[in-house]
N, C-alpha and C positions, 0 to 999 in steps of 0.2 A: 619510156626509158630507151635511150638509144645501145644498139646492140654493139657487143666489144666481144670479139672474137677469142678474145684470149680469156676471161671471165666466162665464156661457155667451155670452149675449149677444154680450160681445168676444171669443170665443173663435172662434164662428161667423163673426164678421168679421173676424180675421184669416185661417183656413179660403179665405172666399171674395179678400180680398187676396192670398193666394197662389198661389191657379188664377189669378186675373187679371194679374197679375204673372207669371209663367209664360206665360202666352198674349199678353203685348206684347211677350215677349223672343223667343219662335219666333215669333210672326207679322210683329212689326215690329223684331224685329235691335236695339232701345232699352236700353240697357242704364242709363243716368245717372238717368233720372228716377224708370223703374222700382224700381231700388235702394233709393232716395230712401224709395219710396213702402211697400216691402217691408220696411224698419226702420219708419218710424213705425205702418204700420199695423199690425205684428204686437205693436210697441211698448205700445201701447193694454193689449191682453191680458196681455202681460208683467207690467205695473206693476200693474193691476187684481186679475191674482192673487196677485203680490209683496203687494200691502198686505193680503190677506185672513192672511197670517201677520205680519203687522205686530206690535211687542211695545210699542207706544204710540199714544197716540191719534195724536199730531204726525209719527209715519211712516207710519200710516197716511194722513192726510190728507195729506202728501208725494207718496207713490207716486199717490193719487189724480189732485193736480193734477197731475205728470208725464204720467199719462196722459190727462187733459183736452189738455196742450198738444198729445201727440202727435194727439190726434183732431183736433185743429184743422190740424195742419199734413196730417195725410192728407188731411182737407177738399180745403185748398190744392193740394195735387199731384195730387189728382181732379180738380179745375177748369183746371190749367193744363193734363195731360196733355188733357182731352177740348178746351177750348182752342185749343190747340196743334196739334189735328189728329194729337197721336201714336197714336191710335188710336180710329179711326173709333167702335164701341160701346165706347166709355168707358161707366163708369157715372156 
């Protein structure tokens, strides 16, 4: 299989969303935001390699901007939780 950067790329970040995620829920007992943040960031990945099997251009670029909005809302739930003070080393 030929390598695509962007399919690892998100792959390695949802990886690290999930150790992090995991380490606010035993350290800081948060379970609402967390969640929040554990779908859209894995979501990213999801979509990204859903449209590498895509069987049109128009699902393709579908699944793409899916996972654009979801990187935006992980954005969002990165800045609120460090923010918020739900956990002190936010990234």
């Amino acid at each position: 299989m030929k390598e695509n950067v962007i399919v690892d790329k998100t792959y390695s970040f949802a990886v690290i969303i999930v150790k992090y995620v995991f380490e606010i829920q035993e350290k800081r007992r948060e379970y609402v935001l967390s969640r929040q943040l554990l779908k859209s960031g894995t979501s990213i990945c999801a979509n990204t390699e859903e449209s590498q099997g895509a069987i049109s251009k128009a699902e393709f670029i579908a699944k793409i901007q899916i996972a654009f909005k979801e990187a935006r809302k992980t954005k969002y739930l990165l800045r609120l939780i460090k923010d918020a003070d739900v956990y002190q080393n936010a990234h």
